[in-house]
N, C-alpha and C positions, 0 to 999 in steps of 0.2 A: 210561194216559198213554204207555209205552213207544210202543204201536202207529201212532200219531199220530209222532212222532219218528223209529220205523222208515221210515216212509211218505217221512218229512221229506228222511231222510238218501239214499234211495232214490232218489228222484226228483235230488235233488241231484248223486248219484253218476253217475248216467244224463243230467244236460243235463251235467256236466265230460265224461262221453265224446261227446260232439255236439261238444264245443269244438275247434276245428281246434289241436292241440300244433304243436312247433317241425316234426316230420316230416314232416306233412300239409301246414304253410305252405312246406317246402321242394319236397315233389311238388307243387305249385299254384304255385310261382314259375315267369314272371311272372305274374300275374292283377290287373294294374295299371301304368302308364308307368314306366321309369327315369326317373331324372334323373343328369344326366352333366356333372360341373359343370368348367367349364372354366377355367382360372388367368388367364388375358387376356382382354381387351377383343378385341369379334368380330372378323374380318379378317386376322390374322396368319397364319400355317403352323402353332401352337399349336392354334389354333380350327378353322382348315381338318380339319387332320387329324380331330380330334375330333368333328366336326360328320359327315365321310365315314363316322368308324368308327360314331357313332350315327344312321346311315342302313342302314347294312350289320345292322349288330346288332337293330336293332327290325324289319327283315324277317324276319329269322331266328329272332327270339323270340316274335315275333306280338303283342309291345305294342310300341308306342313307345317311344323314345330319348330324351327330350326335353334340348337341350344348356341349359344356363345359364350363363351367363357371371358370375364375381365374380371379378374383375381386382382391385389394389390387394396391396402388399407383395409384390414383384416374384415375386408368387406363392404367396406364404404366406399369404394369405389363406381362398385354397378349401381350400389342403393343408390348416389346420388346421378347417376347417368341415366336411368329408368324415372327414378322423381322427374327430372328436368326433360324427359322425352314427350312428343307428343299422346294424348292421350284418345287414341283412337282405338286402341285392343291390339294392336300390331307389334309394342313392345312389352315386355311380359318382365318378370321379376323373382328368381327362383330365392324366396323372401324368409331367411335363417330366421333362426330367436336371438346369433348373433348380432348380426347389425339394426335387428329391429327393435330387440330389448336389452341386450346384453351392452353392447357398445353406449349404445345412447346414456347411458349411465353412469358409465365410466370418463367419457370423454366427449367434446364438443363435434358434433357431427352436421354438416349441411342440407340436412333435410331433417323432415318430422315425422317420428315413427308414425304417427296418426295421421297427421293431414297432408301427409306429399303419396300417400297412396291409399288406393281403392283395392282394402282386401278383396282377394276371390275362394282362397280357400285352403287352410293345413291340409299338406298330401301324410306327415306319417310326425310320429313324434315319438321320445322315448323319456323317460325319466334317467336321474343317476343311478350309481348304484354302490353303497360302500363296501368295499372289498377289504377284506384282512386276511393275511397269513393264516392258515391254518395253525402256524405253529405258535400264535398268539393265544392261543387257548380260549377264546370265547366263539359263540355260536350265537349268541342275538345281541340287538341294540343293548338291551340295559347291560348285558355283561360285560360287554366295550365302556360303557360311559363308569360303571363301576370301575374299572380296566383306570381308563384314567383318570380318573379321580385319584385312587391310590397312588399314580407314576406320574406324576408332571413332564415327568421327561420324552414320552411317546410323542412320535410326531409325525405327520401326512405328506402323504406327496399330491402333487397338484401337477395339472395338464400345462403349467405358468399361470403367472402373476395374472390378475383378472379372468381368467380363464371361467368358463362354469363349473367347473370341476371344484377351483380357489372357493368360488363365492358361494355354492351349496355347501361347503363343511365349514366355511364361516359362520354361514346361517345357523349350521345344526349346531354347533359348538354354543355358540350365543346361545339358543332354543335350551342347547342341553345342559348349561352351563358347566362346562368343562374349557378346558386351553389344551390345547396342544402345537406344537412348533410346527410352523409350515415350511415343505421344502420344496420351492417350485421348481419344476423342470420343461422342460421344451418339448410338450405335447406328451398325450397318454400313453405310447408304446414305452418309451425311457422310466416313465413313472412306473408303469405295470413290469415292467423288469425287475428294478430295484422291489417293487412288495414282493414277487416271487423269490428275489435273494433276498428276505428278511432288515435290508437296510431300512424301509420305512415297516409304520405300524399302521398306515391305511390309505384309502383313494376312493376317493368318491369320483367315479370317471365315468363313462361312456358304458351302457353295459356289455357292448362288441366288445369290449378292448376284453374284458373280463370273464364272459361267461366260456371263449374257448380254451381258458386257463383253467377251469374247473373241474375237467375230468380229468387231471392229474395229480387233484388230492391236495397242491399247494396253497391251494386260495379257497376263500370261500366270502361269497356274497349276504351279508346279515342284513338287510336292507335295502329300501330304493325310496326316491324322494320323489316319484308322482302321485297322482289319486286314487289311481288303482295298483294292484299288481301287474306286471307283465307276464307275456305269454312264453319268453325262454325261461322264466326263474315264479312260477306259478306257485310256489313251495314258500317264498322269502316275504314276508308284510311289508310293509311299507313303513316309512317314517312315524306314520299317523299311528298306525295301527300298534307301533311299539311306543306309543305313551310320550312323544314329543312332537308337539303340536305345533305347526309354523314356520313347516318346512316341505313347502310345496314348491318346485321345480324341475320343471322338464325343460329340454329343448325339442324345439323344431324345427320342420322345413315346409312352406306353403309359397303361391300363387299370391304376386299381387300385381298392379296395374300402376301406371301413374294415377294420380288426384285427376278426377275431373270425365275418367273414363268414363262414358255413358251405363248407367245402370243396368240396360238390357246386353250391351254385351257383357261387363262383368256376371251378368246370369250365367248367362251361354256356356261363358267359362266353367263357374260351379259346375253346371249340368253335364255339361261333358267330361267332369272328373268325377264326378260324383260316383257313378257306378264304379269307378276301379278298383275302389275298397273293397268290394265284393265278388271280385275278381278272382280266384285261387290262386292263377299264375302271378296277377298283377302282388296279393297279400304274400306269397312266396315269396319272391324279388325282395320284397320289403324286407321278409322275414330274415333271408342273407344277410342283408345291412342290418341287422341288430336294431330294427326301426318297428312302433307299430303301426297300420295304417288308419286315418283319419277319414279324409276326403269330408268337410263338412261344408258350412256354408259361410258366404260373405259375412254375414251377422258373425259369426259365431268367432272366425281369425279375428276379426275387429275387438270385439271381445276378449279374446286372450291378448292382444296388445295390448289392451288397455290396463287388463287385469295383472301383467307381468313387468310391466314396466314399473312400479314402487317394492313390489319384492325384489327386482334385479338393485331398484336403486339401494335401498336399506341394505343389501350382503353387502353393496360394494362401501357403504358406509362402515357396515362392523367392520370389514377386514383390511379397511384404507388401501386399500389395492389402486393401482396405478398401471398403466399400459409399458409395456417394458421399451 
């Protein structure tokens, strides 16, 4: 009887070593499509960008990218469908600074910006940028916060309520101490209308929305709230650089994983993004979207989540913003 059993357990032991373990599934990733699931409805700079990095990426990996879009909960939808997905490297996360910093801030959300995923890497990011009317008569920071000082009455348009747009000139206001009235509106085309017909007296918004408003003399850009300058508006300092300090915000868009993904495919990923910043064509594309490009490493997104998530929190404190 034993022998028959021996035989049993034998054979048994010999098909579990045929079975491909977690090792063998990571040296044979990919050997099937990603899926790359994107937080917005097709068409936006969100899905642009996302749609670029999973063309660049499924070249380089030898399967496909496939993008998905599941739009709904100004975000939080995919971020928690990707959190709770298995983490093998087969579902991906095209991973905003909205739902990863901005939201969480504002509102109670079913995963953790930190520990429900495994950065891979910012594909492109931008700073705000304050715009005012030409016909307001200043041309830098101080002579706007001079500006209101003297007028109480001047007041902002914003992209809506909680918006990044809302909670960067919260910040600066606080930072600059000045008040001015906010007037929020339903995303930045409405808002950049009205600064062009002089209704409002400024917007700290997207610098897309703004900079092809510019060669017609209407508007003019005093400002921007990243670490550096950017390369549409190379001429404009920065927040820092105009003597108010504390007013560092960008958004972005990057590459994450579920929690738990194995560290060597999270490489792979960086590695296969990483040259596209360097790219002409791939920096072009960007440069369309009013975006600049990144491409950096695991470490480095984990780090600006970490780093952006008490500045997001403190605007949304000054300006008691609330989700509409």
């Amino acid at each position: 009887m034993a022998f028959p059993v021996f035989r049993r357990r034998t054979a048994l032991s010999l098909a579990a070593l045929a079975l491909p373990g977690p090792a063998s599934a990571q040296e044979n990733w990919p050997d099937r499509p990603i899926r790359l699931v994107v937080p917005f409805a097709p068409g936006g700079v969100t899905d642009s960008i996302g749609r670029l990095a999973a063309e660049w990426m499924g070249a380089r990996l030898g399967r496909p990218v496939v993008v998905e879009n599941r739009s709904g909960g100004n975000g939080t939808i995919a971020a928690e469908f990707v959190a709770a997905s298995r983490p093998d490297g087969y579902t991906l996360l095209v991973a905003s600074a909205s739902q990863m910093v901005v939201l969480p801030a504002l509102t109670s959300v079913r995963y953790d910006p930190v520990r429900s995923f495994a950065p891979v890497s910012i594909v492109a990011s931008n700073p705000f940028a304050l715009t005012v009317p030409t016909q307001l008569g200043v041309s830098n920071l101080q002579e706007f916060i001079a500006l209101a000082r003297r007028d109480p009455t001047l007041n902002y348009a914003s992209a809506g309520n909680g918006s990044g747009s809302h909670l960067t000139m919260a910040l600066f206001l606080r930072r600059a101490g000045i008040e001015m009235q906010h007037i929020p509106y339903r995303g930045g085309g409405p808002a950049v209308q009205d600064l062009l017909g002089g209704r409002v007296a400024a917007y700290f918004g997207n610098p897309a929305e703004a900079v092809p408003q510019l060669a017609g003399g209407r508007l003019r850009v005093i400002a921007t709230s990243g670490r550096a300058r950017i390369a549409e508006l190379p001429d404009v300092p920065t927040v820092t650089e105009q003597g108010v300090g504390g007013v560092l915000t960008e958004t972005w868009n990057g590459i994450a994983a579920p929690a738990g993904t194995p560290p060597a495919i999270v490489a792979r990923l960086a590695e296969a993004l990483r040259p596209a910043c360097a790219d002409a064509n791939f920096r072009a594309a960007l440069g369309r979207l009013g975006v600049d490009p990144v491409c950096n490493t695991p470490a480095d997104l984990a780090a600006r989540i970490e780093a952006d998530l008490p500045v997001w929190r403190e605007a949304v404190q000054i300006s008691g913003a609330t989700l509409d």
